[in-house]
PDB file of N, CA, C and O in Angstrom:
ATOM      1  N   UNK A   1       0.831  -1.190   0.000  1.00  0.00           N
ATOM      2  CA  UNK A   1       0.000   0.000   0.000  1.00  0.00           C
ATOM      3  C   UNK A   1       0.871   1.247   0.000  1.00  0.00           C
ATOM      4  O   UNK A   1       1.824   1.427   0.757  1.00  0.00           O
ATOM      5  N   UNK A   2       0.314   2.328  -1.199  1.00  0.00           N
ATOM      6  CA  UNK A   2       1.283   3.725  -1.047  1.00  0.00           C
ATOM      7  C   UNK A   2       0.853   4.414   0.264  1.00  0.00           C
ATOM      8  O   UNK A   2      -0.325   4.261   0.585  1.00  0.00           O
ATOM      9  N   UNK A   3       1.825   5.317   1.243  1.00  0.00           N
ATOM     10  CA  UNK A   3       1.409   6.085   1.985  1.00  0.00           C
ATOM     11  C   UNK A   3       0.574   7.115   0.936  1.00  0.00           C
ATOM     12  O   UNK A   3       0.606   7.272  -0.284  1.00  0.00           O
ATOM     13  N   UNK A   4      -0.186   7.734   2.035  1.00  0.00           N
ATOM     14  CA  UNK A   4      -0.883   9.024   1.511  1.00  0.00           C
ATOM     15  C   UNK A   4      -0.473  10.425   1.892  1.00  0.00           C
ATOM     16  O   UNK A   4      -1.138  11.030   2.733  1.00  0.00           O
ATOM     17  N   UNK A   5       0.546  10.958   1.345  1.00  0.00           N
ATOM     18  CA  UNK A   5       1.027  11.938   1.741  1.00  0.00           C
ATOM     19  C   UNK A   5       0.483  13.628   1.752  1.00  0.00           C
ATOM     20  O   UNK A   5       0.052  14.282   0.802  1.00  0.00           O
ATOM     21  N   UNK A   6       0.631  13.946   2.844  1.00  0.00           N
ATOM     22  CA  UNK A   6      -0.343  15.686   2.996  1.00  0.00           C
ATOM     23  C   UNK A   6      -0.046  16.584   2.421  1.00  0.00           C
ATOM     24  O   UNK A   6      -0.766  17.471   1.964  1.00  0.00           O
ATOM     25  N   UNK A   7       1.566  16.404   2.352  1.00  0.00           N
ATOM     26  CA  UNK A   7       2.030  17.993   1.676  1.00  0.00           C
ATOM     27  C   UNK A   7       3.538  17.364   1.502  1.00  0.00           C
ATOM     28  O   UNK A   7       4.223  16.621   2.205  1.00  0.00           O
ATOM     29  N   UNK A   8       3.727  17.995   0.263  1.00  0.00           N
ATOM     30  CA  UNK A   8       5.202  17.814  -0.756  1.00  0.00           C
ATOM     31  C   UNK A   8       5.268  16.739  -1.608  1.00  0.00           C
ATOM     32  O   UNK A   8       6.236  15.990  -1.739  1.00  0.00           O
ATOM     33  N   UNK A   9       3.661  16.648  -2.489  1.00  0.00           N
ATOM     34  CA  UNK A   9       3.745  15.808  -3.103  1.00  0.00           C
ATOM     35  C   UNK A   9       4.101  16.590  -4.526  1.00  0.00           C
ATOM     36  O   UNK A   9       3.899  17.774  -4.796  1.00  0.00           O
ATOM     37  N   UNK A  10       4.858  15.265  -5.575  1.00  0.00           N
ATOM     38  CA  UNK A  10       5.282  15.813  -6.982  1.00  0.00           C
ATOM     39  C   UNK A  10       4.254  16.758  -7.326  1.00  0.00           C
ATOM     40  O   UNK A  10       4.578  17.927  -7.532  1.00  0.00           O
ATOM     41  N   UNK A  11       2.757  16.304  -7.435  1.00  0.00           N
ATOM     42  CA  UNK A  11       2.084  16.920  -8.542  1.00  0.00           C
ATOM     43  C   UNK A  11       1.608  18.701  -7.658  1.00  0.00           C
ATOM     44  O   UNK A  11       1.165  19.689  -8.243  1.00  0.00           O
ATOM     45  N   UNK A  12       1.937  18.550  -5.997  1.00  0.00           N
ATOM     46  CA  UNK A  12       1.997  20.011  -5.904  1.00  0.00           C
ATOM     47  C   UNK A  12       3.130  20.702  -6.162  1.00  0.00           C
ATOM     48  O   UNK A  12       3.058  21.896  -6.454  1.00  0.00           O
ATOM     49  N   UNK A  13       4.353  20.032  -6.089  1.00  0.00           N
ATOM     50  CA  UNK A  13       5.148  21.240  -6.670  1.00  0.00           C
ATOM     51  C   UNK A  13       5.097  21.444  -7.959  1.00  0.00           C
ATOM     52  O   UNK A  13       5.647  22.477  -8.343  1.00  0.00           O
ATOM     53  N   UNK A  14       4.757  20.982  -8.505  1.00  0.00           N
ATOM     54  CA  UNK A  14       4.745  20.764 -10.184  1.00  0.00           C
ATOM     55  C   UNK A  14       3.467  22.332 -10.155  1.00  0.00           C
ATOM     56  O   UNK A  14       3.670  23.254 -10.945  1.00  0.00           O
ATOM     57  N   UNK A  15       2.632  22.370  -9.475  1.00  0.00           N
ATOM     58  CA  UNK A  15       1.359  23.451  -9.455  1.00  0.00           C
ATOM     59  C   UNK A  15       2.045  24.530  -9.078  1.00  0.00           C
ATOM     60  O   UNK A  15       1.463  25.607  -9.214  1.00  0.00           O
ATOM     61  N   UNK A  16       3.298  24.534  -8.572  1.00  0.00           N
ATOM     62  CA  UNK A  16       3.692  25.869  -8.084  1.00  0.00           C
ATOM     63  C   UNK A  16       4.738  26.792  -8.943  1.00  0.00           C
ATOM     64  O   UNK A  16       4.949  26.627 -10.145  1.00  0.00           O
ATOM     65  N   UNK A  17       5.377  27.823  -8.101  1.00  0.00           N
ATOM     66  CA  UNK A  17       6.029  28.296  -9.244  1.00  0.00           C
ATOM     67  C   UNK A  17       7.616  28.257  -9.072  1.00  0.00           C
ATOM     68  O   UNK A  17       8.088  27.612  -8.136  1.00  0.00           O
ATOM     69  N   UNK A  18       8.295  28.817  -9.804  1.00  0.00           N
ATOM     70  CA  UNK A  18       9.430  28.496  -9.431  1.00  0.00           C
ATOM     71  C   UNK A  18       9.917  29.099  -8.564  1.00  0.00           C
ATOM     72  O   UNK A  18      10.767  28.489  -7.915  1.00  0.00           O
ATOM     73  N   UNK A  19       9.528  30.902  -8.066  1.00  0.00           N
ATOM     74  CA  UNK A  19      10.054  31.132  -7.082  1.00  0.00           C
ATOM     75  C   UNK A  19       9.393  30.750  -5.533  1.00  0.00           C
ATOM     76  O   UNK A  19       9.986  31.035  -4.492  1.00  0.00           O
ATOM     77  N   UNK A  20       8.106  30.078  -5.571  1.00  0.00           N
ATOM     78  CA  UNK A  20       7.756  29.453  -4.799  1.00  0.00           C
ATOM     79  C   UNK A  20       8.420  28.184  -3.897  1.00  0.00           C
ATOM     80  O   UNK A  20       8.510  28.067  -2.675  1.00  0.00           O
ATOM     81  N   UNK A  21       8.861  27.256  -5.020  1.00  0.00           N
ATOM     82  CA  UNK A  21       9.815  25.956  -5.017  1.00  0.00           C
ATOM     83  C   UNK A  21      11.516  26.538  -4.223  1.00  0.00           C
ATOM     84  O   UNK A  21      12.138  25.836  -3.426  1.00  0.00           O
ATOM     85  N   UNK A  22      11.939  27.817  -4.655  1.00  0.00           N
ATOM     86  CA  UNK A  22      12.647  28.174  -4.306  1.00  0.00           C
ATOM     87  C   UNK A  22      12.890  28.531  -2.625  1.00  0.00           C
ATOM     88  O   UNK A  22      13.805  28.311  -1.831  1.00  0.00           O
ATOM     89  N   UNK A  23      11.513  29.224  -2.546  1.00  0.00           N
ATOM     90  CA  UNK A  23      11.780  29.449  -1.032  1.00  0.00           C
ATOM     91  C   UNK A  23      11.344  28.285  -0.089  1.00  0.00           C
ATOM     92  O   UNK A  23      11.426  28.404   1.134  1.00  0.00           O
ATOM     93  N   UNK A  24      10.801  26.967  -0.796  1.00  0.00           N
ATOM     94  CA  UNK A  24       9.874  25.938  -0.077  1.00  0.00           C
ATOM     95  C   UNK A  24      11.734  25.396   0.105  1.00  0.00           C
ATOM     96  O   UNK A  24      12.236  24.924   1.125  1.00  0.00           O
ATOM     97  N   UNK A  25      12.369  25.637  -1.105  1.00  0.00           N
ATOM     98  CA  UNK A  25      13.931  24.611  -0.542  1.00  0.00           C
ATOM     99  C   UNK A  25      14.642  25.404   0.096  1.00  0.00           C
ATOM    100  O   UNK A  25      15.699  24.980   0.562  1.00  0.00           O
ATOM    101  N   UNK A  26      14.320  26.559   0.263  1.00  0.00           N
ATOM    102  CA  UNK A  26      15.856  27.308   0.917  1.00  0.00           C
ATOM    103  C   UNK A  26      15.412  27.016   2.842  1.00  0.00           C
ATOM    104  O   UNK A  26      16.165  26.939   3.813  1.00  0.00           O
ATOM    105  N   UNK A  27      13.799  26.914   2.736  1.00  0.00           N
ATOM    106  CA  UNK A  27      13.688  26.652   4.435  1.00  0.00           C
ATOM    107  C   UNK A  27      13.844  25.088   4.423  1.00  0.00           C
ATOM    108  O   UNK A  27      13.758  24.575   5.538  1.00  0.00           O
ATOM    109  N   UNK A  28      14.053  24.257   3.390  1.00  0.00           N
ATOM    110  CA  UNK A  28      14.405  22.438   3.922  1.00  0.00           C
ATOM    111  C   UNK A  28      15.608  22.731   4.273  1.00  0.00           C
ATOM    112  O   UNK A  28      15.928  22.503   5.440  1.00  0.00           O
ATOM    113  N   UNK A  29      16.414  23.214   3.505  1.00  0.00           N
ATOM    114  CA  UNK A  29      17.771  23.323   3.596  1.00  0.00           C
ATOM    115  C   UNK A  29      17.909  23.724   5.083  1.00  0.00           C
ATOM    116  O   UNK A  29      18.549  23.081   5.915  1.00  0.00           O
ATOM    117  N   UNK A  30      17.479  24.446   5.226  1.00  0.00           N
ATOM    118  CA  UNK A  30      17.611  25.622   6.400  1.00  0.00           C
ATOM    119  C   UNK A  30      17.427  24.447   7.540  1.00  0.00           C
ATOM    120  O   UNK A  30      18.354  23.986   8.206  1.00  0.00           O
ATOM    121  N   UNK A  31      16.193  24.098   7.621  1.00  0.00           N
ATOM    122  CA  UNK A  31      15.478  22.854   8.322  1.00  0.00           C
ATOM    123  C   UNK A  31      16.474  21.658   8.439  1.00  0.00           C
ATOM    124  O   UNK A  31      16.508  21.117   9.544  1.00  0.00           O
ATOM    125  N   UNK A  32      17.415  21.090   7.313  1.00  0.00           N
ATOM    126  CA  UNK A  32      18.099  20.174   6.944  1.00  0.00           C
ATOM    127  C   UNK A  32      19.411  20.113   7.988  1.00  0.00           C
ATOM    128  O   UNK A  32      19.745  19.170   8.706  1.00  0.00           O
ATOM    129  N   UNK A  33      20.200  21.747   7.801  1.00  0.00           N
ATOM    130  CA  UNK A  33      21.104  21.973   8.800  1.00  0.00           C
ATOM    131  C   UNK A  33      20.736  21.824  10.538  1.00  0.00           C
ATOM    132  O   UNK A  33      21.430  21.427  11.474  1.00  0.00           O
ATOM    133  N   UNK A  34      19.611  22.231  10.485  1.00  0.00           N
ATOM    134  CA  UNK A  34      19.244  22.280  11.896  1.00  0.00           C
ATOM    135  C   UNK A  34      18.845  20.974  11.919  1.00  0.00           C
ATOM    136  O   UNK A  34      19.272  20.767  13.055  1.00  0.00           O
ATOM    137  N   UNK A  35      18.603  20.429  11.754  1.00  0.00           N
ATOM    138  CA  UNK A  35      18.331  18.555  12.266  1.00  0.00           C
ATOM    139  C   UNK A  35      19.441  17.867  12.363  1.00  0.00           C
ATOM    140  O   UNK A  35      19.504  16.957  13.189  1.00  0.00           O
ATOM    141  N   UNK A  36      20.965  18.298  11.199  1.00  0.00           N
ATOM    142  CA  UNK A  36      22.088  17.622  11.588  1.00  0.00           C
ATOM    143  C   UNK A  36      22.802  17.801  12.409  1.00  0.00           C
ATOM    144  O   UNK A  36      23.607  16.943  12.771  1.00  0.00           O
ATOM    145  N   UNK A  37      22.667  19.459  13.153  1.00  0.00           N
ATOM    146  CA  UNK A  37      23.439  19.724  14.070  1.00  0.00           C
ATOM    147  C   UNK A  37      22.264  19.168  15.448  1.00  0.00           C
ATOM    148  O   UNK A  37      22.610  18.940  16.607  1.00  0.00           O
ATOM    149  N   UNK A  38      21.271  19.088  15.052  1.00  0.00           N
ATOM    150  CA  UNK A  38      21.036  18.214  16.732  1.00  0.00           C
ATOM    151  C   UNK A  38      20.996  17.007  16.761  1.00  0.00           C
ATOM    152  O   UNK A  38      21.071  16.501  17.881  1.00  0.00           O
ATOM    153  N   UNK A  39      20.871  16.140  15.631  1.00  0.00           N
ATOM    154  CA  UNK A  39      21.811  14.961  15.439  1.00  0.00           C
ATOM    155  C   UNK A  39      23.285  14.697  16.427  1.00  0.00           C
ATOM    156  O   UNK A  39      23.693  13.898  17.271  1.00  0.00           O
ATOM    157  N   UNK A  40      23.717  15.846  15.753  1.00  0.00           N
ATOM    158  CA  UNK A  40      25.839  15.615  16.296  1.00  0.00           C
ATOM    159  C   UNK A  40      25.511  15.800  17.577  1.00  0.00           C
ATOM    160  O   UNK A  40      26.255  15.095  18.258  1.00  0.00           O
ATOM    161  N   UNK A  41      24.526  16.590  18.447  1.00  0.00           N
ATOM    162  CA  UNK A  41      24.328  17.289  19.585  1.00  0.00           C
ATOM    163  C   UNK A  41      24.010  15.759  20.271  1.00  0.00           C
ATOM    164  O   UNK A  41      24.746  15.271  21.129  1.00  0.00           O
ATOM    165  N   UNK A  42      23.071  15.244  19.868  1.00  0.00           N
ATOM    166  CA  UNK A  42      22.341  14.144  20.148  1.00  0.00           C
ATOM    167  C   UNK A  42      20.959  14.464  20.800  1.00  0.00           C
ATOM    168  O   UNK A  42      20.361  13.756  21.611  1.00  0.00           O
ATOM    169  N   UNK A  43      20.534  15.772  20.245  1.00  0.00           N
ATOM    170  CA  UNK A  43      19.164  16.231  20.717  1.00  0.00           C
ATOM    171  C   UNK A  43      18.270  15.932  19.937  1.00  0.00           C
ATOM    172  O   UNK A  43      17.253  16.599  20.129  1.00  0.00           O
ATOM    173  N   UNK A  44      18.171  14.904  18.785  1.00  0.00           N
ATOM    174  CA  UNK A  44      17.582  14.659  17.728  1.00  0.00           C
ATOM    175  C   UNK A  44      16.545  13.552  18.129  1.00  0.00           C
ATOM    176  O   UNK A  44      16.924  12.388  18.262  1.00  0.00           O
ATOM    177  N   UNK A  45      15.138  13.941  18.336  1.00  0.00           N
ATOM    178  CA  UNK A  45      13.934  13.308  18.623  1.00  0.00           C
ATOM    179  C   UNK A  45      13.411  12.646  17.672  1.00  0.00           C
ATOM    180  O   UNK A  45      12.783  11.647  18.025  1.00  0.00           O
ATOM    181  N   UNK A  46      13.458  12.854  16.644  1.00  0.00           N
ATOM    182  CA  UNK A  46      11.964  12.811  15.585  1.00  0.00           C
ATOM    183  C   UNK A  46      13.370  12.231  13.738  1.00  0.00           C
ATOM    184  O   UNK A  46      13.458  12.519  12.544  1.00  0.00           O
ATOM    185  N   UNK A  47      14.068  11.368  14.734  1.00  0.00           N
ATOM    186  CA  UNK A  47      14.761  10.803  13.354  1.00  0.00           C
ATOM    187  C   UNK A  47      14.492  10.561  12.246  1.00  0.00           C
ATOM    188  O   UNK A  47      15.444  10.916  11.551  1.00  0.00           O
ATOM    189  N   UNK A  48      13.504  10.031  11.497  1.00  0.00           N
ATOM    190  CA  UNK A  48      12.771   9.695  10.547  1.00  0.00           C
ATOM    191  C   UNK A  48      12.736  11.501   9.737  1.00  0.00           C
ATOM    192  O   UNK A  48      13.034  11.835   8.590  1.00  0.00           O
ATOM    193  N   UNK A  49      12.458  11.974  10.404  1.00  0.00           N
ATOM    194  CA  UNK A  49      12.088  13.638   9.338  1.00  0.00           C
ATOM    195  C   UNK A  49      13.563  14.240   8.845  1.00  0.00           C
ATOM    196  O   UNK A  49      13.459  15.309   8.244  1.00  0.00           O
ATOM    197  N   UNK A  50      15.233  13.609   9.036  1.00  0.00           N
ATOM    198  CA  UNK A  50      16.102  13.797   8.412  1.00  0.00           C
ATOM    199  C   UNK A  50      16.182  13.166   7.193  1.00  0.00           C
ATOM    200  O   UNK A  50      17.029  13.588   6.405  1.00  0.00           O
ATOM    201  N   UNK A  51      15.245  11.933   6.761  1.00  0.00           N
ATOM    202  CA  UNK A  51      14.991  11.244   5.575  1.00  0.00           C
ATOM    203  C   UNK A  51      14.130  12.134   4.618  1.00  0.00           C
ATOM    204  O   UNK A  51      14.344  12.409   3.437  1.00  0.00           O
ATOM    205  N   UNK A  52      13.004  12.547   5.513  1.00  0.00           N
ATOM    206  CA  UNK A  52      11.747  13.049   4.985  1.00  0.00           C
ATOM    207  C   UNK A  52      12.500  14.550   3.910  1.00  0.00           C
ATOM    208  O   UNK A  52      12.538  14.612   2.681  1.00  0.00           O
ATOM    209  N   UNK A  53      12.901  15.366   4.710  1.00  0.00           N
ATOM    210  CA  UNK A  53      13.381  16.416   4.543  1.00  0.00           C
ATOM    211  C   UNK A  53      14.551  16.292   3.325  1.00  0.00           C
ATOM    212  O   UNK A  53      14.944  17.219   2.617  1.00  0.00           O
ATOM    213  N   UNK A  54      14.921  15.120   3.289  1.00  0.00           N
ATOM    214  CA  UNK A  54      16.405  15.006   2.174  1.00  0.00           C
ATOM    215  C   UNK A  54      15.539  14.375   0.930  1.00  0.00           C
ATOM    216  O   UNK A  54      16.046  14.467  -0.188  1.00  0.00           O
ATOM    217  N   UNK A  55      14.421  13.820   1.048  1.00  0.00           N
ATOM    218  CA  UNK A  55      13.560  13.109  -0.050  1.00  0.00           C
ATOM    219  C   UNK A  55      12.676  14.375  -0.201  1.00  0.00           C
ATOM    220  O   UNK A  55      11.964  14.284  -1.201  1.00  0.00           O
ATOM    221  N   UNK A  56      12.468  15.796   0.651  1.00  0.00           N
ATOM    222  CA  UNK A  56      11.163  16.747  -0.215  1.00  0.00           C
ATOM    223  C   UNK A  56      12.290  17.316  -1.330  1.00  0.00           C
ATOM    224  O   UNK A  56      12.106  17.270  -2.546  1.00  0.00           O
ATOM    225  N   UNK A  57      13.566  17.896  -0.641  1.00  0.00           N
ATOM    226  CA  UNK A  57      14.548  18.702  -1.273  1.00  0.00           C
ATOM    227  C   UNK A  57      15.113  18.317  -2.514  1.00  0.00           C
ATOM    228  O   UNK A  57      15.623  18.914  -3.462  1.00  0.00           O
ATOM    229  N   UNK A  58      14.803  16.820  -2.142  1.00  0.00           N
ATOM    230  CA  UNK A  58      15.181  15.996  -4.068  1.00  0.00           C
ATOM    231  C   UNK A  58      13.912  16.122  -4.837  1.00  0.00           C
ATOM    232  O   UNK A  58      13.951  16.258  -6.060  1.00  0.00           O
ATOM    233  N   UNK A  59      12.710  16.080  -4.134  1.00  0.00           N
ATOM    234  CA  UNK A  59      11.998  16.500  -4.908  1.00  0.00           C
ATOM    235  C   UNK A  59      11.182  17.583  -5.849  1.00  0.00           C
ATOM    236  O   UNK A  59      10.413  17.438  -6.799  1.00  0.00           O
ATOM    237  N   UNK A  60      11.717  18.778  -5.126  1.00  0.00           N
ATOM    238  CA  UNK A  60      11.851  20.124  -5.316  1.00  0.00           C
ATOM    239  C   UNK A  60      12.574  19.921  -6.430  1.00  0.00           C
ATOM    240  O   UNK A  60      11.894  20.078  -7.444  1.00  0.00           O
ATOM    241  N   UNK A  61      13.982  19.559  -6.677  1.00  0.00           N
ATOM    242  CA  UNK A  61      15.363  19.912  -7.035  1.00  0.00           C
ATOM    243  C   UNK A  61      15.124  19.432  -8.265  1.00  0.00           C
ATOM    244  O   UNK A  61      15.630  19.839  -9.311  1.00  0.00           O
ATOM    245  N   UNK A  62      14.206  18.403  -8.107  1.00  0.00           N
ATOM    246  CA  UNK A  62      13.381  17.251  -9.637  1.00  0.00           C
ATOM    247  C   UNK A  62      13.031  18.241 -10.438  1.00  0.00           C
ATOM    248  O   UNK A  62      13.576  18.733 -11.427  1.00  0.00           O
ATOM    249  N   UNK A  63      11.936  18.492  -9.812  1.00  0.00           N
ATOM    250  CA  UNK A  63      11.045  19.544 -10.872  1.00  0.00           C
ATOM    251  C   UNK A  63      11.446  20.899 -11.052  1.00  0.00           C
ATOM    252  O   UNK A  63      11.592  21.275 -12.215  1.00  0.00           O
ATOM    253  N   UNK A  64      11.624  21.594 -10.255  1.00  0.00           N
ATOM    254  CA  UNK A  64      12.787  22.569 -10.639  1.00  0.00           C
ATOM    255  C   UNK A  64      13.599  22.396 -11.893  1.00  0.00           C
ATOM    256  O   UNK A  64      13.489  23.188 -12.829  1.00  0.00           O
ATOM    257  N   UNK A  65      14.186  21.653 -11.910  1.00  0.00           N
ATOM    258  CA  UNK A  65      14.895  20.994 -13.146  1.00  0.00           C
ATOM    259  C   UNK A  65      14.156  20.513 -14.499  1.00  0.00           C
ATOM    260  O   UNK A  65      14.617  20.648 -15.632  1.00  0.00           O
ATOM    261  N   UNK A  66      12.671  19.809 -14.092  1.00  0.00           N
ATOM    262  CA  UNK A  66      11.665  19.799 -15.164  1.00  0.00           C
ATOM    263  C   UNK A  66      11.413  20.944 -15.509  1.00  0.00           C
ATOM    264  O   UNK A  66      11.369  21.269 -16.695  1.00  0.00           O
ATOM    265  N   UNK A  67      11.204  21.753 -14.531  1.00  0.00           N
ATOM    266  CA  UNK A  67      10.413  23.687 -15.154  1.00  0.00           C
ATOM    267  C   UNK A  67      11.549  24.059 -16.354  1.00  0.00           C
ATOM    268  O   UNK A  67      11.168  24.471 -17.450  1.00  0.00           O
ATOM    269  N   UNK A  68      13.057  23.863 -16.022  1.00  0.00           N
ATOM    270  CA  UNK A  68      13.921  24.525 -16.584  1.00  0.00           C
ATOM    271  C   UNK A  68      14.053  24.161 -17.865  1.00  0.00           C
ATOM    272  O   UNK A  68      14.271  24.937 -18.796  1.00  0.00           O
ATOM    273  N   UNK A  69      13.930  23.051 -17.932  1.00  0.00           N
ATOM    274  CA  UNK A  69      13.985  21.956 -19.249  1.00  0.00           C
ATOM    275  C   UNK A  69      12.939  22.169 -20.383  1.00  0.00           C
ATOM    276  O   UNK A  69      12.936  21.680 -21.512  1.00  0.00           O
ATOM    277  N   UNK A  70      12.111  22.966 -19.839  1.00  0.00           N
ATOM    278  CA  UNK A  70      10.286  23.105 -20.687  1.00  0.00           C
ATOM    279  C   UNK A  70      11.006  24.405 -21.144  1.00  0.00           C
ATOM    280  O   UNK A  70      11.163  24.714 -22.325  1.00  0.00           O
ATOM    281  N   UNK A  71      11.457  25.185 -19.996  1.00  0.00           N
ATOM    282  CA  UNK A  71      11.643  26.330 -20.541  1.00  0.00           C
ATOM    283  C   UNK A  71      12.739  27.141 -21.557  1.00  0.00           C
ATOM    284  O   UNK A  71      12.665  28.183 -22.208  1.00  0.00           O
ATOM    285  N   UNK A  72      13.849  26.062 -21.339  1.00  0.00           N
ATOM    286  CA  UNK A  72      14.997  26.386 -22.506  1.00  0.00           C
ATOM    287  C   UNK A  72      14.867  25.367 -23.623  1.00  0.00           C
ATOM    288  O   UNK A  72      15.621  25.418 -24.595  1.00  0.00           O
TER     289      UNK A  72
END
């Protein structure tokens, strides 16, 4: 069975725009650093969302790359 996912699925970023996609990755990123440094800390609760967060940012990074491709 597929999970059913709430938010950061392909076909919504695909609905959005590019500078939208842009700022949705600059806060994973942002988000990304701060989960590894409480990782190293060992304050890291909620392990599973360092996966989550490295699988939205590839998925951003996907279509991003589809937009660019349509467009040149």
């Amino acid at each position: 069975m597929a999970k059913a996912k709430s938010k950061g699925t392909v076909e919504d970023f695909r609905a959005s725009s590019t500078d939208q996609l842009g700022d949705q990755l600059s806060k994973l990123k942002k988000e990304q650093f701060n989960l590894r440094f409480q990782r190293a800390n060992g304050q890291l609760e909620k392990t599973n969302r360092v996966r989550d967060v490295r699988k939205q940012i590839a998925r951003i990074m996907t279509v991003m790359n589809e937009q660019r491709r349509k467009a040149g």
